[in-house]
C-alpha positions, -999 to +999 in steps of 0.1 A: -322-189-539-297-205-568-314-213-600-309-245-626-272-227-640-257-230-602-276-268-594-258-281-630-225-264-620-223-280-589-234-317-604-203-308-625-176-297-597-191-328-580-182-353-605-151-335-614-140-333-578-115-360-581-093-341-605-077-321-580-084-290-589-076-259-569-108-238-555-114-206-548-129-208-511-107-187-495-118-160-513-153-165-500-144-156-464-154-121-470-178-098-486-185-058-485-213-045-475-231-017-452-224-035-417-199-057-414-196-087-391-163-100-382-161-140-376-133-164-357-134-193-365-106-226-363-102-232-405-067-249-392-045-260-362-009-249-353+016-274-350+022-275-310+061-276-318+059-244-337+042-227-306+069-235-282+095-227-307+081-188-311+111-165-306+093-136-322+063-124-323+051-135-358+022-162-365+026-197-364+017-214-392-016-233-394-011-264-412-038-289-406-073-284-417-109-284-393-136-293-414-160-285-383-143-247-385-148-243-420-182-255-416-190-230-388-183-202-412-202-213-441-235-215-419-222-175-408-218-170-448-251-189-454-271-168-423-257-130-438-272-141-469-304-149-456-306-116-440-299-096-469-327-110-488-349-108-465-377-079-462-386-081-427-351-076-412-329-050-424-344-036-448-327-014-479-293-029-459-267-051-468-243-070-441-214-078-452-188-106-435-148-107-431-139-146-419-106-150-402-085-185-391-078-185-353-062-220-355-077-228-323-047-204-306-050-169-288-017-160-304-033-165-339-067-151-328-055-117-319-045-107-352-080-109-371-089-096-334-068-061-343-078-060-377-116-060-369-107-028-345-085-011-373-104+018-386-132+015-416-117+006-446-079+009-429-058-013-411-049+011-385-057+012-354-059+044-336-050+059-301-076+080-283-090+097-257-124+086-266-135+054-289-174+073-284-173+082-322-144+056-334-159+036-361-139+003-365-135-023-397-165-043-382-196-035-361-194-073-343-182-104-341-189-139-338-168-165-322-144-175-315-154-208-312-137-221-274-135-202-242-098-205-242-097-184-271-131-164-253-114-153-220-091-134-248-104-119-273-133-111-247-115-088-226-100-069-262-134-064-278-149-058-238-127-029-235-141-008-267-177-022-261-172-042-296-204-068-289-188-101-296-215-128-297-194-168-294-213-203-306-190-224-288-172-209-256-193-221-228-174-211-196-192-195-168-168-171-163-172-158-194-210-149-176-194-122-152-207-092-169-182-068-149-150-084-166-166-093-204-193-063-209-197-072-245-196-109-244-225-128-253-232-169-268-258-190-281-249-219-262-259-221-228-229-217-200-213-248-183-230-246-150-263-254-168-245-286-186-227-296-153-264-290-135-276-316-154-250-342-153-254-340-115-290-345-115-282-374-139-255-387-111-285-382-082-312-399-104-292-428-109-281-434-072-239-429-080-228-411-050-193-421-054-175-411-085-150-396-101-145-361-120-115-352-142-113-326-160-086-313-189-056-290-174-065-257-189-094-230-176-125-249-187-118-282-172-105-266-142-137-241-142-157-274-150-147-290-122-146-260-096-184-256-106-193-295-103-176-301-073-202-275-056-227-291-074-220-324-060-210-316-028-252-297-028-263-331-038-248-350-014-226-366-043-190-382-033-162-371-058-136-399-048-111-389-075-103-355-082-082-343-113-067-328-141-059-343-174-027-329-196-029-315-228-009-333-252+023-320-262+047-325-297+076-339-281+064-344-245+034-362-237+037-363-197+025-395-197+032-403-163+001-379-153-021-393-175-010-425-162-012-419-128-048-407-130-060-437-147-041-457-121-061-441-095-098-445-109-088-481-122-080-495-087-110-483-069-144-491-060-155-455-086-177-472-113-189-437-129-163-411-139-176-375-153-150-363-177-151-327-185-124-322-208-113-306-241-112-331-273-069-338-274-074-342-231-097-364-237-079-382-264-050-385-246-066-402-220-088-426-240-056-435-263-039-442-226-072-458-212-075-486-240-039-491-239-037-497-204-069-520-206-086-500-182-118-516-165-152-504-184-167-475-167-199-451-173-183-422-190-207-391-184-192-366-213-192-329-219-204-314-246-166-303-262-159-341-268-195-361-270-195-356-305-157-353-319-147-375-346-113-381-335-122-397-301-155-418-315-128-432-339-105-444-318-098-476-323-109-499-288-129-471-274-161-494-276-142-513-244-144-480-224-178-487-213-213-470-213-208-430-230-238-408-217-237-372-220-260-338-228-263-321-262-273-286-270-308-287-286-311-265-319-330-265-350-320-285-378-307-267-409-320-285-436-312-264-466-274-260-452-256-293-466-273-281-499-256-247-492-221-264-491-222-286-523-233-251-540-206-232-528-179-258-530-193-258-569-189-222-573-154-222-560-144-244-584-154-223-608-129-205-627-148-175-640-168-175-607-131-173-586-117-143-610-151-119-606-148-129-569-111-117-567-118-084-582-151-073-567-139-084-528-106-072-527-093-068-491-062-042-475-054-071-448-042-099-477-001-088-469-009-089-428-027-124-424-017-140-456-039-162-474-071-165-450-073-207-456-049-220-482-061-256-467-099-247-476-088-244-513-076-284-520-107-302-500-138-317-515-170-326-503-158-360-488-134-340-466-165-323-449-199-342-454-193-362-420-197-327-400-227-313-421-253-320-394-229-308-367-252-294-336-231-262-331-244-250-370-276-235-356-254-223-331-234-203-354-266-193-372-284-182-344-253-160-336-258-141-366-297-138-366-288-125-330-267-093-338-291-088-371-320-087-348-303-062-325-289-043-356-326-038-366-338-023-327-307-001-330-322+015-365-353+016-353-360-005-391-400-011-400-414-028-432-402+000-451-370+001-446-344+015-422-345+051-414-313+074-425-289+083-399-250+081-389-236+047-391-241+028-358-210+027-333-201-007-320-211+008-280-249+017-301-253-018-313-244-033-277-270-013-256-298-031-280-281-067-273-290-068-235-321-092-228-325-089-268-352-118-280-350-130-317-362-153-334-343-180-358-349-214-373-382-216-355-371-209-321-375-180-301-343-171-278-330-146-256-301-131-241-303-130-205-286-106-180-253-126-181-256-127-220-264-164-224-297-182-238-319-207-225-318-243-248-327-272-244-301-300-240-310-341-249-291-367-232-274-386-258-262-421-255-235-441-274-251-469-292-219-488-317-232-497-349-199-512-365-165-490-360-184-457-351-210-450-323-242-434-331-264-411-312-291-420-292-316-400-273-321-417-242-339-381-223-337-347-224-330-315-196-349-284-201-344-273-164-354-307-147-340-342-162-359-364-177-347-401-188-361-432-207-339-459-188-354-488-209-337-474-242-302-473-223-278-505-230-252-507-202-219-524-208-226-544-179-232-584-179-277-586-182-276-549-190-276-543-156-277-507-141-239-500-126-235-494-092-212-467-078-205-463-041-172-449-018-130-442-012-092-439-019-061-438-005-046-401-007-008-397-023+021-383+001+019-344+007-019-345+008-046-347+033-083-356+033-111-328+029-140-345+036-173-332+012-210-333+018-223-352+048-204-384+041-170-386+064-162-419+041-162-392+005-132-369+007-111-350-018-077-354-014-060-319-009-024-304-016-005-291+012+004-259+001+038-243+003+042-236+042+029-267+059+031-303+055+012-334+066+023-348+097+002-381+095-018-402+067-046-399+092-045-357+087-078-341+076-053-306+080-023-296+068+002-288+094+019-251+094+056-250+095+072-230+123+082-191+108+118-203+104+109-234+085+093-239+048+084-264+029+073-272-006+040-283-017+026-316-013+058-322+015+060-346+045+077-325+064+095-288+074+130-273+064+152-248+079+154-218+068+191-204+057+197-163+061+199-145+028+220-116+024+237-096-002+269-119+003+303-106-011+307-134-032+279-127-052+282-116-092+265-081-085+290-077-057+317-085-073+310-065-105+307-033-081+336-041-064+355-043-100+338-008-106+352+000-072+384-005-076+381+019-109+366+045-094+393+047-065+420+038-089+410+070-107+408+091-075+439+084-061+458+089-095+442+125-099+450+134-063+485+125-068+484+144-101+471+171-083+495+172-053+522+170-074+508+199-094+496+219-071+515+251-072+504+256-113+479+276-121+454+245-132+456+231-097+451+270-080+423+274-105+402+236-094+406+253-058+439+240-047+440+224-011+402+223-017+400+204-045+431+182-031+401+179-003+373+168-025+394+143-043+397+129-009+366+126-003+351+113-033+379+085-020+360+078+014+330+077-008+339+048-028+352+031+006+317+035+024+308+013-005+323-012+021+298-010+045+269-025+020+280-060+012+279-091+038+258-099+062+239-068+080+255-051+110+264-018+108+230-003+099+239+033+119+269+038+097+259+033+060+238+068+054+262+091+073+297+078+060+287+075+026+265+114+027+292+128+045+321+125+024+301+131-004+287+164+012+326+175+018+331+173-022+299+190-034+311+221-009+339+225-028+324+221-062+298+251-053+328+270-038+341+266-075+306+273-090+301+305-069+333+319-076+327+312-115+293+329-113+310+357-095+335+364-119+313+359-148+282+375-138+284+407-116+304+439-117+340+439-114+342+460-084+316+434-065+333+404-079+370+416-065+348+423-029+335+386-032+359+361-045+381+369-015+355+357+007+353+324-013+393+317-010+410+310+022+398+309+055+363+314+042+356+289+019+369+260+043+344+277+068+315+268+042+327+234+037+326+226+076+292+247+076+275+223+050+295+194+066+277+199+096+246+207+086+248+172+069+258+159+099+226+171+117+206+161+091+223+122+098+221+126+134+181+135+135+181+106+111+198+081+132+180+099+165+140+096+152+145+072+124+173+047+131+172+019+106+174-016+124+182-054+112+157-069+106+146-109+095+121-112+073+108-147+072+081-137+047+091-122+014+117-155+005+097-185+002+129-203+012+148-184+029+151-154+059+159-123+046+183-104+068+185-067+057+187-031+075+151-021+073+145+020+065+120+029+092+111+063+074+117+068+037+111+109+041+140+111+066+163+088+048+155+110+018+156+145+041+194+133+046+202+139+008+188+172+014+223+193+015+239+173-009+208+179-035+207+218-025+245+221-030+243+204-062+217+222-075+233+254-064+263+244-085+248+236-112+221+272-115+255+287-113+272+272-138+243+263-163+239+298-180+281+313-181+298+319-212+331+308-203+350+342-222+374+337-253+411+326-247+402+314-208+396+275-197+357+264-192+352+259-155+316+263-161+310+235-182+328+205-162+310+216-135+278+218-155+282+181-160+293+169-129+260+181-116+242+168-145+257+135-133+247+136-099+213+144-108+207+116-131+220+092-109+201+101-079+167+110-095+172+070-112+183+055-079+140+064-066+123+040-089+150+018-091+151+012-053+116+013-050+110-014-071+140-038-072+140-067-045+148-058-011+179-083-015+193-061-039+186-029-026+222-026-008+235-030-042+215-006-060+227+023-035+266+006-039+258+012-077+243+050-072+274+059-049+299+048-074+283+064-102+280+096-090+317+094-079+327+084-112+304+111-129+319+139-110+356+122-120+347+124-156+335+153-158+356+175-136+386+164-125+398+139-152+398+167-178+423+187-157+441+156-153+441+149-192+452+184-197+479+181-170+495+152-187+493+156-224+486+190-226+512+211-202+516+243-226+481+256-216+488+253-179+492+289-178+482+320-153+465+335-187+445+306-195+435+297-158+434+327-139+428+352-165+460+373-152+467+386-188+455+418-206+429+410-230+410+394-196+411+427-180+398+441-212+371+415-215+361+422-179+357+457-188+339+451-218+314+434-195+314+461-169+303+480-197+279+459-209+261+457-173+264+494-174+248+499-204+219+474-196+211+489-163+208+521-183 
């Protein structure tokens, strides 16, 4: 181990501790080597107000200090460097460690969480196909050190197979091997704790008692688990619930209150408090301030043993404190370990070889790893050096050593030569993997959890702070030595706890186990509502009532509908009145235009037509708003106008492709047909194939109004309800053919030199239409069915206003400001270099056909 030189330089850092002296700690939290492990573990805590404040997504900043986390990865540091000189287990290889501050926060945690996943040597975290051969910054990790932190950072490491093996997180969930493949822990899971504190409940006689339990996953887990556990035992829980977390600037004391209110004023003499540490706190600091009446605390493990609630002062009124502790071996050498490092860090020469030879890529990413762990001395820690979650920690390490070894296949000589192991290789070799550490054999069962001991420890006060007693022990079966316990009782007399309690408005009884006098007291969920104090049901509301939870009685339900007065509504009806402003201004300018040779060009009386009916588009935008009635009209006067203004786009389209694309002598033949008589024959032909399209619609499919009563937890929905989507979206059919028509006519012409670009408006218009229409799917598929009327107002006036801007108002600008090109030459292409250019192209065509 460390010889004479490192014993004398920590007598010295020791006596010079006082001076205040930076150290070099921080700079301890990682080392190279062949394998590394990554470690979690809470070297600080965030300042709640700084959580709530987040507007970004940067790091709080951890500010106080956790002796217990630093700890915790000292005994990781301490068990790599066990391993690497040992000769039995990994051989010839060297683990090395990177140690990263989680502040007790998932939004801290996941940082270190992507940096163990980066690449080797990198910071970079790749995208793939496959992770099979991906070879990340770390092989494992250990921690974190709560299952808050666990149900997060389990699910990450889960998905790549990264084994992830935690010393603290104790939740069963955390046992369901389908969500967290790779999760594994050296302490044993909740259910086994909770187990024994009900056999402790049963051997004692307390049938009637009372289970809180801290408002976050483990205490509500906690109590889910003991409830069934009780309720198996024939156990009573007369008071049922959770304990708030404290907050900065808002304590909700009036829960905390309220619950201590409840167990205070009844018969309940035992009360099993599963909570976090600052739950727990809270309610202690409330208890003793209150002058709540002594009870039997039975305590979990998260809070048995914290400092910060064993210090509080009046807690020795609170009563008797029994509770279960995880059994481990005792690290003897370990507080030894700490005074020897804490001397090397303060070290100056020590500090500046450590800085070169363990340089790291992540420093500008995480900052500093602890800047608290480099101003603390030995006092600041020595009260947690004996903590019972070390070995945990330890064993943590010994445990993905040991399957690091199988994996290598490693013997007395050594380990033999082959690719560096993949996180997935290392995991296969941690199922039902048995090591052996501090003494102890252990073993990962199929959930991933070990089989310890636990000893029931009592409270025993010995001045301001309690000490530990061991008063029995649970190794499967409880065992208890009753004459060693001192009850807070008068004669150190055993309590006695036995039955009931009044439940609050909006709840009803649920009676557990075979007792009819031991009930929980239920919340009547959203929907019904108790009728009487007497209720052991909720009572459903009618389907056009609600209620709220925890409610007394029922409420009418009021009809919601896209109303006009609505901000959505109104906004389209401002984009409305634009988008018919706009039409009626270009069919004026049209009318009044319409002998010149711009107006013949857009079509003349057709285009006069189409501006019409882009008009009656924007006024079946109407027929949307208010309540539901005319369900029958809404497709067909809004597709029908609009079919009417496509026809004479592709009448436009066709003509342009005619005239730009085929001989001269077919083009003369066919843009006769699409003038006149004929081209208002193809408008009514599409018109009424749209309007057979709407009337098989409305025939087979007609949409109805309907009243949901469901969807609105308040309120009856009353909309037009789309019987088939493939027939509502059949009816866009001709509209969608005639603008994709337009547009494969329009999308390849060269409009030819000195001549206006029909082509290219059109070209638009259609690119409009499409992009509208094709984002009008998703968006109605997956916006509320309230606003659905106002998605289609929005697609109708869009597309109206797309085909304005790119078609028609560029006439219109060129009408107004620019009247010299209004000209036969420039329109019609009456002059002679047209005729020329026409028989350039005839020639052209001639000579390609050749």
């Amino acid at each position: 181990m460390l010889g004479p030189a490192v014993l004398g330089l920590s007598l010295w850092a020791l006596l010079h501790s006082g001076t205040g002296a930076p150290l070099c700690l921080s700079q301890q939290l990682r080392m190279k080597g062949d394998y590394v492990l990554g470690g979690l573990f809470p070297l600080g805590e965030a300042e709640e107000a700084g959580l709530r404040s987040r507007t970004r997504p940067s790091s709080p900043v951890c500010t106080r200090f956790s002796s217990n986390g630093l700890l915790w990865a000292l005994a990781m540091k301490m068990a790599v460097e066990e391993i690497n000189n040992k000769s039995d287990l990994l051989p010839g290889l060297r683990l090395g460690y990177d140690l990263f501050d989680t502040c007790s926060e998932p939004v801290v945690a996941m940082k270190p969480s992507l940096m163990f996943l980066a690449k080797a040597d990198s910071r970079d975290i790749a995208a793939y196909c496959n992770y099979t051969q991906y070879q990340p910054r770390v092989l494992a990790v250990i921690g974190p050190h709560s299952s808050e932190l666990a149900l997060v950072t389990g699910k990450f490491f889960s998905f790549f197979l990264m084994p992830q093996v935690s010393y603290g997180a104790s939740m069963e969930l955390l046992s369901a091997r389908e969500t967290f493949p790779s999760f594994f822990r050296t302490v044993p899971s909740d259910r086994v704790q909770l187990t024994a504190a009900a056999e402790l409940l049963q051997q004692f006689g307390w049938n009637w008692v009372a289970a809180l339990g801290s408002d976050d996953e483990y205490g509500r887990q906690g109590l889910s688990i003991f409830s069934a556990l009780a309720a198996a035992r024939g156990i009573c829980i007369a008071h049922e619930g959770l304990v708030p977390l404290p907050r900065a600037d808002d304590l909700r004391l009036g829960k905390v209150q309220d619950v201590l209110h409840q167990v205070n004023q009844s018969s309940v003499q035992v009360v099993l408090l599963f909570a976090s540490v600052h739950a727990a706190y809270a309610l202690f600091n409330y208890s003793i301030s209150s002058r709540l009446s002594p009870k039997v605390w039975v305590a979990s493990e998260a809070w048995l043993t914290s400092d910060l609630i064993m210090g509080l002062p009046g807690m020795a009124q609170v009563g008797t404190v029994l509770g279960f502790l995880q059994k481990g071996a005792q690290l003897h050498e370990f507080s030894q370990y700490v005074k020897t490092h804490l001397a090397l860090a303060a070290d100056p020469a020590f500090c500046a070889a450590l800085g070169e030879r363990e340089q790291g890529l992540e420093e500008d990413v995480v900052g500093q790893r602890c800047p608290q762990c480099d101003c603390i001395t030995l006092q600041n820690v020595s009260a947690g050096l004996n903590h019972h979650q070390m070995f945990s920690v330890y064993a943590a390490v010994y445990s993905v050593a040991q399957a690091l070894h199988n994996t290598l296949q490693c013997n007395a000589s050594g380990c033999p030569a082959q690719d560096p192991v993949k996180p997935w290789q290392l995991l296969e070799n941690m199922y039902n993997l048995t090591f052996h550490v501090g003494g102890l054999t252990l073993r990962f069962n199929s959930s991933g959890n070990v089989d310890m001991e636990y000893d029931l420890k009592l409270w025993v006060w010995q001045g301001s702070v309690p000490k530990l007693h061991n008063v029995g022990g649970f190794n499967g079966s409880l065992w208890t030595e009753r004459l060693k316990i001192r009850w807070h009782t008068p004669d150190n007399q055993k309590p006695v706890s036995q039955c009931s309690r009044q439940c609050q408005e909006g709840q009803v009884r649920r009676v557990k186990g075979f007792h009819s006098c031991c009930y929980d007291c239920v919340d009547c969920k959203a929907g019904s509502y108790r009728h009487s104090p007497d209720d052991l049901a909720c009572t459903f509301c009618r389907q056009d009532e609600w209620s709220p939870e925890r409610s007394t009685r029922c409420f009418r339900r009021r009809s919601r509908f896209l109303a006009w007065g609505e901000p959505a509504v109104l906004l389209l009806l401002l984009l409305l009145s634009l988008a018919l402003g706009l039409v009626l201004a270009a069919l004026g300018l049209f009318i009044r235009h319409r002998d010149s040779p711009l107006v013949r060009a857009s079509g003349g009386p057709l285009a006069c037509f189409g501006l019409v009916c882009l008009g009656l588009v924007c006024l079946s935008v109407l027929l949307f708003p208010g309540r539901p009635g005319p369900c029958l009209a809404q497709q067909p006067l809004s597709h029908l106008p609009l079919t009417g203004c496509l026809s004479t786009l592709f009448l436009q389209a066709a003509e342009i492709f005619v005239e730009s694309e085929l001989p001269l002598s077919w083009a003369d033949r066919l843009s006769g047909c699409l003038r006149g008589p004929w081209a208002w024959l193809v408008v009514l032909l599409a018109m009424l194939v749209e309007v057979a399209l709407c009337t098989w619609y409305l025939v087979a499919f007609p949409p109805e109004v309907v009243t949901d009563w469901h969807i609105l937890p308040t309120e009856a929905l009353v909309h037009c309800r789309t019987r088939s989507w493939v027939s509502f979206g059949l009816a866009h059919a001709t509209n969608a053919t005639l603008a994709f028509l337009c547009f494969l006519g329009t999308f390849l012409v060269q409009s030819r030199p000195g001549r206006y670009n029909r082509a290219r408006g059109l070209t638009f218009a259609m690119l409009a239409y499409f992009i509208t229409w094709v984002s009008f799917v998703p968006l109605l598929a997956n916006v509320q069915v309230v606003l659905r009327p106002a998605v289609q107002m929005g697609a109708l006036l869009l597309c109206v206003l797309g085909i304005l801007a790119a078609f028609h108002l560029p006439r219109c600008y060129l009408l107004m400001r620019q009247p010299g090109l209004n000209t036969p030459e420039f329109f019609l292409g009456g002059g002679p270099g047209d005729a020329q250019g026409r028989n350039d192209g005839d020639t052209g065509n001639q000579r390609k056909h050749e």
